[in-house]
N, C-alpha and C positions, 0 to 999 in steps of 0.2 A: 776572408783574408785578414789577415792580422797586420798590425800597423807595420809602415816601412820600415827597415832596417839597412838596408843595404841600397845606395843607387848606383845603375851601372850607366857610364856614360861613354856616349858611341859620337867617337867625332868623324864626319864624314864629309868627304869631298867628290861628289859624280862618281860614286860607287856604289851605286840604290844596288843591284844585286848581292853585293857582298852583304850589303846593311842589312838586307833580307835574311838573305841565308844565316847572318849573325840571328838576328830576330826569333828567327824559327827557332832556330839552337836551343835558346835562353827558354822557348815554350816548353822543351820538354825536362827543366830542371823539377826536381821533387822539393825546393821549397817555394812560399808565396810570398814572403814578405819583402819584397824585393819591384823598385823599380826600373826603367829601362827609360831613361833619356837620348836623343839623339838628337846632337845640333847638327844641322847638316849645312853645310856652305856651298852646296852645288850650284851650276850655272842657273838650274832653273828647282823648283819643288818638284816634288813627284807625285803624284796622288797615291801613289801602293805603301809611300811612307807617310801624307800627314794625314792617310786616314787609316791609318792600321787602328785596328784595334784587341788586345788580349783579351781573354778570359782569366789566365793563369799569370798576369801580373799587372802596375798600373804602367801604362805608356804615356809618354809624352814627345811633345817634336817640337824643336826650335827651329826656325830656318835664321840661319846671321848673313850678311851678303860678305865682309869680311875675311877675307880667306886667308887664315892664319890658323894653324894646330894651337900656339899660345892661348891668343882670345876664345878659339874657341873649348879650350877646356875653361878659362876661365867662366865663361859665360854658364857652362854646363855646370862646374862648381858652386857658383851663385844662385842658380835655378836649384839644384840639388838640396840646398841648405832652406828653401821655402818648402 
């Protein structure tokens, strides 16, 4: 893989299916350089999202208890720039 270029950030709230099915999506893009963040704010973690793991990009998972789209893109932008 080649160094990051692009991160994609996935703010979610008690929608682990969609987040999935987003997930999946992004596996079968044709570039690598690319990674996939997800803060998620659900009621609870999910294990299908803080243990994913790719082959075809780097993953990461935030969980914030905070339930706010604001913070939590903020949060994801701050992470993003590490």
């Amino acid at each position: 893989m080649r160094p990051i270029s692009i991160t994609v950030i996935i703010c979610t709230l008690n929608r682990v299916e969609t987040t999935l099915n987003t997930v999946k999506f992004l596996e079968q893009q044709n570039i690598d350089d690319f990674e996939v963040l997800i803060v998620d704010q659900s009621d609870e973690k999910d294990p299908r999202l803080t243990g994913y793991h790719s082959k075809k990009f780097h993953y990461r998972y935030e969980y914030v208890e905070e339930k706010s789209l604001p913070n939590a893109r903020n949060v994801g932008a701050g992470i993003a720039k590490n």
